[in-house]
N, C-alpha and C positions, 0 to 999 in steps of 0.2 A: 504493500500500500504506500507507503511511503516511496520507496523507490519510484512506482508508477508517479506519485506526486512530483515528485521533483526532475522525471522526464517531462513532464507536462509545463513544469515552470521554465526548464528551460526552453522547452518549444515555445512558451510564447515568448519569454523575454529575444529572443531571434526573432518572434516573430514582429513584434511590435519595437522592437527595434532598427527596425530596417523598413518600416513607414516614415519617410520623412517628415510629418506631421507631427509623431510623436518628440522627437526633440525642436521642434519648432516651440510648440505647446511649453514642454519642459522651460524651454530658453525663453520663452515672452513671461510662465511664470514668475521667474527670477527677475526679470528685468523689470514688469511692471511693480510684483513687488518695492523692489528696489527702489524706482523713481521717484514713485509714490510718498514713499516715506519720507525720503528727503526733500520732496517739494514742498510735505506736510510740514518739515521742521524748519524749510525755510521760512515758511508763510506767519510759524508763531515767533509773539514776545511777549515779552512780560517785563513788567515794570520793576517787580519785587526779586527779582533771580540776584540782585547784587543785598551790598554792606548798609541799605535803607535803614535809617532807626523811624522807628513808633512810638517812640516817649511820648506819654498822655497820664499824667497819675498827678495825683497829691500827695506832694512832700513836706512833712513836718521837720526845721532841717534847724542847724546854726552854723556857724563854722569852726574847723576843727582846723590848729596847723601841728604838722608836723605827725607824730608816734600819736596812734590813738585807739582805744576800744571803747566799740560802743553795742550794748549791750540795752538787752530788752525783753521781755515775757510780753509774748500774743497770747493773753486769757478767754479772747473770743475771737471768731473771726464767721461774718457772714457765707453761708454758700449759696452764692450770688452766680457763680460761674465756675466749672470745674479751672479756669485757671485765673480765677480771681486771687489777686497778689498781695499780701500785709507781710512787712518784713523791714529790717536796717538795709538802708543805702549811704553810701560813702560815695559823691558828685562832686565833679571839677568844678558848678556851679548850677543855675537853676534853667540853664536854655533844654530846649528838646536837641536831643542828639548828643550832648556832651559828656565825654568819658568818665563812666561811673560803674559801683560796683556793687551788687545786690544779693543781699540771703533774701530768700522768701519763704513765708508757709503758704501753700497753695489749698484749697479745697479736696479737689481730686487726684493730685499728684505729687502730695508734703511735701518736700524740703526742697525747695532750687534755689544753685546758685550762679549768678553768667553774668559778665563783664560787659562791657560797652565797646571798648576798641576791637573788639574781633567776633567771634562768634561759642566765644566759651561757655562752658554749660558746664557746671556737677549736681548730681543729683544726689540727695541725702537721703533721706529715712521715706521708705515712698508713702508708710500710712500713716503718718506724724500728722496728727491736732493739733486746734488749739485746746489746752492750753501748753504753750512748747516756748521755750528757751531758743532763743539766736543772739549769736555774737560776730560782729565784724573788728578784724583784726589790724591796724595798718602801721605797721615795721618796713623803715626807710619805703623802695618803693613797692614793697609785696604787701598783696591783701589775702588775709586768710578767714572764712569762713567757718562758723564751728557749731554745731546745736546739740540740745542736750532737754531731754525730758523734764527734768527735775531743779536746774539752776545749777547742779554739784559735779555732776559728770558728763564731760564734753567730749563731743566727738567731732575731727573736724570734715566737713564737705569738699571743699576746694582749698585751693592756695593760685592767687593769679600772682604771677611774677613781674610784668611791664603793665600799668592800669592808666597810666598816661595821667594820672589825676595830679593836681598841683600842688605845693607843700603846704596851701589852704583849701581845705575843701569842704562843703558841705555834710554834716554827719546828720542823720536821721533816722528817721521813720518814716514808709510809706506806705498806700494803700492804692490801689489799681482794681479794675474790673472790667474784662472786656465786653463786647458789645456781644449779644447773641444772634450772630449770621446766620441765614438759610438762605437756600436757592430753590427753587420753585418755577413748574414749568404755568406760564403763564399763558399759553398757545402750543398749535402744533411749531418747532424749531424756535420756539422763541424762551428765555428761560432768563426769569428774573427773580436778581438779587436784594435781600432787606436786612437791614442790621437793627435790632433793639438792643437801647442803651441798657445798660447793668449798674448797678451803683453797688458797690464793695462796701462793707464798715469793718472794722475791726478796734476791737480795745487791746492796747498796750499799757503795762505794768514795769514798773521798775526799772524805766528808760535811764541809764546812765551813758555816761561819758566817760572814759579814763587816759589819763596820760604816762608817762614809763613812770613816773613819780608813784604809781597808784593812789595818786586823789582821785577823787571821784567826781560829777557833777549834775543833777538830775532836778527838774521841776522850771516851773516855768520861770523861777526869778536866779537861777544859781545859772554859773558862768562853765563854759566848758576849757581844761585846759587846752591852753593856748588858741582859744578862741574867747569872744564874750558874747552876750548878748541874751533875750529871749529867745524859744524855740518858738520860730516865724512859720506860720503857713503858705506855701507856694503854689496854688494849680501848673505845672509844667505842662503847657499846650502844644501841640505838636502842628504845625500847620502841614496843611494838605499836601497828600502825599500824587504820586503821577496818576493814581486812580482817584484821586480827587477826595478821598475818606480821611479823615483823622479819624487820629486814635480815640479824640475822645468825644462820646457823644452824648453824654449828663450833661448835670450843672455843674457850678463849682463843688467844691469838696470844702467841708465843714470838719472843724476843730474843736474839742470840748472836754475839757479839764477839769478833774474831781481829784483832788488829792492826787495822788503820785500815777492816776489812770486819765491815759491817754485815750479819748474814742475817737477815731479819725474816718467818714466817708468819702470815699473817692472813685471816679470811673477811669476806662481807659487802659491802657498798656505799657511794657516796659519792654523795649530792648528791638530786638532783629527780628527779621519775619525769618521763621525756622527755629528760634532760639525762644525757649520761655513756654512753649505753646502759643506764640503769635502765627498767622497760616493763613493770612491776605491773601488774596490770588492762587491759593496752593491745593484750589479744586480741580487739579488737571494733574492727567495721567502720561506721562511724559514716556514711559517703555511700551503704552498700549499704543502711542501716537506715533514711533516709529514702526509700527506694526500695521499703519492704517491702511498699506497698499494692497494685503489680502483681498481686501475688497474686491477691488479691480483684478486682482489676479484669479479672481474664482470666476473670469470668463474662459481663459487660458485651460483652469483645469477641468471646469463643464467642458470643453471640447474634446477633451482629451480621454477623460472618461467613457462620456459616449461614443464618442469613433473607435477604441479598445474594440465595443462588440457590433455596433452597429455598420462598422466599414466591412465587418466578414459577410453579413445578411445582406445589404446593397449588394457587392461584387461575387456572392454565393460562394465564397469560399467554405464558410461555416461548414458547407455539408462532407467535405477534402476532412478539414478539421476533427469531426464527430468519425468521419470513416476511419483516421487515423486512431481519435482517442476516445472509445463509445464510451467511456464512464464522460457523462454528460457534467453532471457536478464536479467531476474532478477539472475539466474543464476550465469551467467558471472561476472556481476555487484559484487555478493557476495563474487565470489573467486576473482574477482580486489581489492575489497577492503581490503580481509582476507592479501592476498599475497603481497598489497601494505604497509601496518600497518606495518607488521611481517618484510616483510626487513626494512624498514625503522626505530623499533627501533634498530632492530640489528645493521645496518648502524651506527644511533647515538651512541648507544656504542664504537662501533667500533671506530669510528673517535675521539669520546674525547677522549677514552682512546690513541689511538693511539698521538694525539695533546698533552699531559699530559707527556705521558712518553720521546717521542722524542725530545722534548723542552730541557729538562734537558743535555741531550746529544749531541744536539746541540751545546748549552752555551758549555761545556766543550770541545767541538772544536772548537773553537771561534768563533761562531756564537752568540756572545753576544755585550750589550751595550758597546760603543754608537751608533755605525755605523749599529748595528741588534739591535732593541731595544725588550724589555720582552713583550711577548704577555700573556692574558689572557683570558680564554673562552669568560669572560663578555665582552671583547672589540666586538662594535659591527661586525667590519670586519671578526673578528676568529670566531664569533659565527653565520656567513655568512654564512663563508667558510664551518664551519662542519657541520652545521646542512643542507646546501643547499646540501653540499655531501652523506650526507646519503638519502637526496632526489633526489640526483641521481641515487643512486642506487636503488630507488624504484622504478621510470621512467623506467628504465631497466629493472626491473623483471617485469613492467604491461606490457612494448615492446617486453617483451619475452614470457608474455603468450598470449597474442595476435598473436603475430608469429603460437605458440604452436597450436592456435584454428585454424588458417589460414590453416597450414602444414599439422596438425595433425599426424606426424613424428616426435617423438622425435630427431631421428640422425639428419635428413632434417633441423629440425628449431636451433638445436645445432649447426651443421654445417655455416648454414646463419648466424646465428647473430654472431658467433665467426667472422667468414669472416667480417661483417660487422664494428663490433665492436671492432676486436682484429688484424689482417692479415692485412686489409686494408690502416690502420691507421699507422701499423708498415713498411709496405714496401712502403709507401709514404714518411716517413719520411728518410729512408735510399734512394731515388731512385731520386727524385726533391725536392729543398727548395716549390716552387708555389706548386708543388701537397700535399704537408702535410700541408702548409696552406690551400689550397682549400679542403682537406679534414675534418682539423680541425674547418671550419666554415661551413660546409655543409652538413655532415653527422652527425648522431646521436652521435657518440662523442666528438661532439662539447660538451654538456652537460656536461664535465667533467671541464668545464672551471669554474664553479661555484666554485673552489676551490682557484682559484687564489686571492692574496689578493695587488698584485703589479704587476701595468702596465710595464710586460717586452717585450722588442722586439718581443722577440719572441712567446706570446703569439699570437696565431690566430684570437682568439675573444674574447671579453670581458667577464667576469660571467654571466650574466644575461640574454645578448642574444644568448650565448651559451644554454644555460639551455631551453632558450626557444625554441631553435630547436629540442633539444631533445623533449620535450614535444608538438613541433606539430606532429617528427613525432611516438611518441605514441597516441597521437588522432588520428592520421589517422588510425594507425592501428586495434585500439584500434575501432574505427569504422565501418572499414573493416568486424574486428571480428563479432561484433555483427550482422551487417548484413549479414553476409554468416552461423553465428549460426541460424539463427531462418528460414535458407531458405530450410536447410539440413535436412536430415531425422533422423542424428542419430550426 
């Protein structure tokens, strides 16, 4: 049995090998692929792909020069926003943008800490509450962050080495809340975005100050060393960024003192888009986008498919073939697997290459760190996405020759599966948002979702159970085939 199999694979791979058609097919797969992608990445940009700051928060601050710690207990902290921000910042001064250094206790994601001048991030304790202990540390020009449950035993987070901050800098408290974005299809191809302002509070406890002398400095009339003054409330506003949004979109942020407790509201963000959980623009799928030329290339591999069986019925070879190899299914079997192999390395070419080149061209539209971070084949997700897409397209060409065996009309089963696969899918999405999702999870192009590597709205259906619709329905048909092959005469 097997033997007989694999005479039969070789007969066709000879056979469909020496159709010139068939590496025509193969080669315009590859190449539209390929185009595709890259015309896709030349056509995006983005605003947010570079070192943009989003400073938008209220700072309770003074000035501090030189060797400082400054220390504080977050006893409450609203959850306003999973990355609503209460924590010590140390600022070269009060503008948006200017090199600064921040612990934070976050809602949903505890302890973060990340610099201003670059795109630093440490992450501390991920389930830390309030009520939680943070200390900002600043020794000549290293800043080191350090938290600790109880006030007694400290653990530290980070340690930034160059903070660009001045030998006077602002030492504080702050509170932030970002805005809550959604996107929402508001027509068919049309999809609009809305931001609700958030306002953050949080109460802080036992805000001090220390210099290497260890005096100490706290409350609204004592002086900080080597600085003086009251602790001043500042909204740091951030003006409009290339998408026209600031960060902050409350009102001002409110101050309000009870004894040695601090309660501060504030809206808005802190730091880099990619750093902190800021993620502007960062609803796009940047390894599914170098992938977008499949589309276009599932004309390539419908033809290819169906002419596999339908070129032998036309020119009546088929019945040469059967007199050859009467196991009928074995047949079949042989050109599915010749026709499923063959697209699918071409596929895999196709897609790295296409993933490889587009990448680069991306980044140089700012489709780069930190907010789009570097992808790599090896990552497992990218090497999901392309390899699962190139076995999309082989699912397609075994649904096309299956069609092909069904039909046995080349126009006939060209026509269907275009309709099915190309028409259908296109004028659902221009006609109802519900009918191009319902087509996207329901017909065979669902399968195309294996490409996705970020859960967007607007995706219809996950990768995987996309994929798997595709592939029940090539089993069916692929079924179908076989049993209406071996019932027929010819």
């Amino acid at each position: 049995m097997t033997t007989s199999l694999l005479r039969a694979v070789r007969a066709e791979w000879a056979k469909l090998r020496s159709v010139r058609s068939t590496g025509a097919a193969l080669l315009a797969t590859v190449a539209l692929v390929v185009l595709i992608g890259v015309l896709t990445a030349e056509g995006g940009h983005s605003s947010y792909g570079g070192p943009t700051r989003l400073d938008g928060f209220t700072f309770v601050h003074r000035p501090a020069t030189g060797d400082v710690t400054v220390t504080a207990e977050v006893t409450s902290q609203a959850d306003t926003a999973p990355w609503a921000k209460a924590g010590l910042m140390l600022k070269s001064g009060t503008g948006s943008g200017s090199p600064s250094v921040s612990l934070m206790l976050t809602p949903g994601h505890g302890v973060r800490m990340q610099a201003a001048r670059g795109t630093e991030e440490f992450t501390g304790s991920g389930g830390a509450a309030a009520p939680y202990w943070l200390r900002l540390t600043r020794s000549g020009g290293r800043v080191t962050g350090a938290e600790s449950a109880d006030g007694r035993t400290w653990h530290t987070v980070g340690s930034v080495p160059d903070t660009g901050l001045p030998a006077t800098a602002e030492a504080g408290t702050f509170v932030a809340s970002p805005p809550f974005a959604r996107s929402h299809w508001a027509g068919p191809g049309k999809v609009v975005g809305s931001a609700q302002a958030t306002t953050g509070r949080a109460v802080f406890d036992h805000l001090t100050a220390s210099g290497p002398s260890g005096a100490t400095a706290g409350g609204a009339e004592a002086g900080v060393p080597g600085g003086a003054g009251a602790w001043q409330l500042t909204d740091v506003e951030q003006p409009p960024g290339p998408a026209g949004m600031p960060a902050r979109t409350a009102g001002p942020g409110t101050l309000h003192e009870a004894g040695t407790a601090f309660t501060v509201t504030g809206s808005g963000d802190v730091g880099t888009p990619g750093v902190g959980g800021i993620g502007q623009d960062g609803d796009s799928d940047t390894v599914a986008s170098t992938l977008s030329g499949v589309q276009i290339g599932l004309f390539a591999v419908i033809a290819l498919g169906v002419l596999a069986m339908t070129s032998e019925y036309r020119t009546r070879t088929i019945r040469t073939t059967f007199t050859v190899s009467p196991h009928r299914g074995r047949v079949l079997a042989a050109k599915a697997l010749v026709v499923a192999a063959g697209v699918f390395a071409a596929g895999l070419v196709a897609c790295a290459a296409s993933f490889l080149i587009a990448q680069p061209i991306q980044r140089g539209n700012g489709y780069g760190p930190p907010i789009f971070p570097r992808h790599s084949l090896t990552d497992p997700v990218v090497l999901r996405a392309v390899a699962g897409t190139a076995a999309f397209l082989a699912l397609v060409a075994l649904l096309s020759l299956a069609v092909g065996v069904i039909v046995r009309r080349t126009a006939a089963a060209v026509i269907l599966l275009f309709t099915v696969l190309v028409v259908i899918p296109l004028v659902a999405q221009v006609t109802s948002v519900g009918a191009g999702l319902w087509v996207g999870r329901a017909t065979p192009i669902a399968g195309a979702a294996i490409r996705q590597t970020q859960p967007l709205f607007e995706n219809a259906i996950g990768p995987w159970p996309g994929f798997a619709v595709l592939a029940a329905y090539t089993a069916v048909a692929l079924g179908a085939a076989f049993w209406l092959q071996r019932r027929r005469d010819a």
